[in-house]
Structure formats: C-alpha cells, structure tokens
N, C-alpha and C positions, 0 to 999 in steps of 0.2 A: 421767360423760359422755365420751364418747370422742373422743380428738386428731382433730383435722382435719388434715391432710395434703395438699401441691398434688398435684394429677393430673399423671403426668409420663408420658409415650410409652416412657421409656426408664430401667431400673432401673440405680445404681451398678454392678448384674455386668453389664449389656449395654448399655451405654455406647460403641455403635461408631458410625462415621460413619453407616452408610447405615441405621441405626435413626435416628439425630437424623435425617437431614432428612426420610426420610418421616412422623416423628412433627411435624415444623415446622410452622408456621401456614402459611396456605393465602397469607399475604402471601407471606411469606418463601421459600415454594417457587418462588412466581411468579418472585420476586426471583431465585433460583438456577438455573431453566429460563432465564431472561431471558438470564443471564449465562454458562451454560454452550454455547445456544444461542450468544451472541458469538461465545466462545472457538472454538467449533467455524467460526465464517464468517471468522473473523481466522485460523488456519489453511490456511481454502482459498485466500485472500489471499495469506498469503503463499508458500504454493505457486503459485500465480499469477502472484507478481510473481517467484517465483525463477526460474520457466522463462522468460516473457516478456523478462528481463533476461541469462539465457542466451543465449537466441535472440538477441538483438539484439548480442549483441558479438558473436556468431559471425558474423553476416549481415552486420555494417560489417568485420570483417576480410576477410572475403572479399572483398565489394566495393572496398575500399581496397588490396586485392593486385593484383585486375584493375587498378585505376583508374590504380594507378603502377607498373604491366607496362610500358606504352606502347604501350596501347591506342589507337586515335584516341577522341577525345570523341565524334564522331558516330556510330563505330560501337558505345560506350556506351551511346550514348541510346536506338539502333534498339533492342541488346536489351533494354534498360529496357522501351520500349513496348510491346515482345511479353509480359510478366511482369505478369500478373494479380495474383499475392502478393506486389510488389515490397514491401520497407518498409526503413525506418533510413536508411542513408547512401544507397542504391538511389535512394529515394524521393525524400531531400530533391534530392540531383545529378537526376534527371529534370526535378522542379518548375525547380528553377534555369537547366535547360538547353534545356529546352519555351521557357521566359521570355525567354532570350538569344535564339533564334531568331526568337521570333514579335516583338521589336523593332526584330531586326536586319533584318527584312523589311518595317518600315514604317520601314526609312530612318533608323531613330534615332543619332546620334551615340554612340560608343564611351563615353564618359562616359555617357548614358543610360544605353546598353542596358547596366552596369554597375552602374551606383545599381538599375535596375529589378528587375535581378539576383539583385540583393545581398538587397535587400525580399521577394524571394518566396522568398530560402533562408533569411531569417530566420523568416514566416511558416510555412515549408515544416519548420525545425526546432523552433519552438514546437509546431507539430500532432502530429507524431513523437513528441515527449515528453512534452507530454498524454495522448496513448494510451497510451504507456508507462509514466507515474506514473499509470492509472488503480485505484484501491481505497486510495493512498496516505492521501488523507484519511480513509477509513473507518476505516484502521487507525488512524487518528491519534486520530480520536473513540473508538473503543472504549477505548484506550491512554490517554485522559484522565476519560471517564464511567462506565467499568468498576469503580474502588475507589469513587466517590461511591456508585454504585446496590450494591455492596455494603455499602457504611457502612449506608446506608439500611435495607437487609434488618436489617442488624445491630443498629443501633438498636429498626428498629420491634418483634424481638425480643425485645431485654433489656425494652424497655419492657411488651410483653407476659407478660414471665415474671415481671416487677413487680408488674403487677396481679393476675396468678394469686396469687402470696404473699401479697398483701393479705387474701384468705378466708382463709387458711392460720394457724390458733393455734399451731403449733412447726414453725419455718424451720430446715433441715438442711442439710449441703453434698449429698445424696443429692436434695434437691428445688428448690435453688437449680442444681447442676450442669448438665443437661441442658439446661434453657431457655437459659442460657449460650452455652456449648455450640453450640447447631442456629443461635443468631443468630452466634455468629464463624462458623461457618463459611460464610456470605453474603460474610463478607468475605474470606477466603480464597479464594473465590472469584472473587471481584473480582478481586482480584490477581491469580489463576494466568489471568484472562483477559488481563488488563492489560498482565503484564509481559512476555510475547511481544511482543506488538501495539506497545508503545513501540521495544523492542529494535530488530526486524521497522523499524519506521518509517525509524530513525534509521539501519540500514543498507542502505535500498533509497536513502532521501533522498540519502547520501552519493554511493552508486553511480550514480544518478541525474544527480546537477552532473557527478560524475567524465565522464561520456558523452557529457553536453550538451555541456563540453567542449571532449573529441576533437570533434565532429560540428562544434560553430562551425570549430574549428581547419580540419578539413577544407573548411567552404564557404568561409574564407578562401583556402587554396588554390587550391578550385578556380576563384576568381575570377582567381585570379592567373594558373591558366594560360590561361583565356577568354582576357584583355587578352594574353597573350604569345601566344596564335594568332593574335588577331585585327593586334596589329602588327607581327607577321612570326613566318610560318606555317614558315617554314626553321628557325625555331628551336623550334618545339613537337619536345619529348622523346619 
C-alpha cells in the first residue's frame, strides 16, 4: 500500500517566502493582506505626521521672530486676520487676541478680559494639537493589535498544518516544514507592521508635549505682555 504524505504547496528545494504565502490558507492570507495593508497606512501616517510636525516648528518660529521683533500686538492681529492658512502659534495669538478685544470692548475689568484670555489660548492650544497629534492613535492601535492578529494567523496555521498531518501515515521535517513555516511568517509580519508604528508613536508623542510646551510657554507670555500694554502702554517693547 503506498505512504500517504501531507500535500504541501511548497517542496524542501523551493521553500522560499513568496511560495509559502501564496501556498497559505486562505485565513492566514487574509491575516497577511490585513496586516501588510496596516503597515502600508502606518507609513503614510507617519509620513504625515513627520511633515505636519515640520511644518509646525517652522511656522511658530517664524511667528515667534515676528512676535519678539517689536512688532505692535494690533498690528499682529490685522495680519493674522488677513491669513486664511493661519495655524500653530499664528492661530492660537489670533484666538487669544480676537478674545482680549472683544472684552475689552464690553467694559470688562483687566482681570477679566485676562482670565477670559487665558481660557481661550488654552482652548485655542488644545485644538492646535489635536490637529496636530491627528493619526497618533491609529498608530498607536496598529503598534499594539498588529503582533496579536499576527499571532493569530500563526496559530490558526500551525493549527492547520496539524490537522493536515493527522491523514498523513509518515510525518517528515519535508512535510511538517512548510506549514510552519507560511503560519510564522503571519507573525513576522505582525511585527514588521508593529514595530514602526510603536517607534513612530513614542517619537511623534515625545515631539508633541516638547511643542505643547513651547506654545503654553508662549501664551504665558503673551498674556504677560496684554496686562503690560494694558497698564502702561510706554512700556510695551
């Protein structure tokens, strides 16, 4: 009677990567487009968030060169108003400086129009860097769901190349190998999704606080010079 043997996609001599996966179960493919697909959108991310965080230290240094030239604050604001694509320190000195005025015009007390101030360049820098840590969380999920859902493929694998051997009357390293094999590399792939995406995380998060910040530090200031124009204007810088 003649040896039964598992059916394998892929012989000991052609045992390359891209024979295992296309020889893979049709789970475990799923499982690797899933996660290759990630990889590929956590890249655009963090291309994403490396220009956006470019852009933004360039665009508060500038603004912060103008700011402490000794420029007037009003004549600030006008060109704020005219700049459709205002953002970063721009935006938030606008929100803040819009707020000062429009209190200072219903008569409110130096102290008010200061707290009221204060409140909408906090708001004004929370919105800023929401936009700015946008995709952070996504990265953050791929970077912690990425090795499960490859474990997964991996297991549902080995477990399926288990049950192939079960029909199988003589188990060889030539017929155990492959199924092996196509299920690690689910998880290998997990990872090579993964460990960008954490990387990526942990130094946009960093650069992130670093910026928030400068930017409080700056609406501190700029409070400070409001109350120093406002109680004598001979002394604004």
């Amino acid at each position: 009677m003649p040896t039964e043997t598992l059916p394998t996609t892929a012989t000991a001599h052609s045992l390359n990567v891209m024979d295992l996966i296309l020889g893979a179960g049709i789970i475990v493919q799923l499982v690797m487009l899933g996660l290759l697909l990630a990889s590929i959108f956590s890249w655009y991310l963090i291309a994403k968030l490396y220009i956006s965080f470019k852009n933004a230290n360039k665009q508060d240094q500038q603004f912060e060169k103008v700011f402490w030239s000794g420029a007037e604050l009003p004549t600030l604001f006008k060109n704020a108003q005219t700049k459709a694509n205002r953002a970063g320190l721009e935006n938030v000195f606008h929100d803040g400086y819009s707020e000062f005025n429009k209190l200072n015009k219903r008569k409110a007390s130096l102290a008010q129009s200061l707290e009221g101030t204060e409140r909408i360049l906090r708001v004004s820098l929370s919105r800023e860097q929401a936009g700015l840590e946008h995709g952070l969380g996504t990265l953050a999920s791929i970077g912690s769901v990425a090795p499960y859902v490859g474990l997964f493929g991996t297991v549902w694998g080995i477990m399926t190349a288990f049950i192939g051997l079960s029909t199988a009357e003589q188990v060889t390293l030539a017929t155990v190998a492959p199924g092996i094999a196509e299920a690690l590399i689910a998880t290998a792939i997990g990872l090579f999704a993964a460990i960008p995406a954490v990387l990526a995380f942990n130094h946009f998060t960093s650069k992130s606080e670093g910026l928030y910040e400068e930017r409080a530090l700056f609406a501190e200031e700029m409070t400070a010079r409001l109350q120093r124009q406002s109680l004598a204007p001979e002394l604004e810088d």
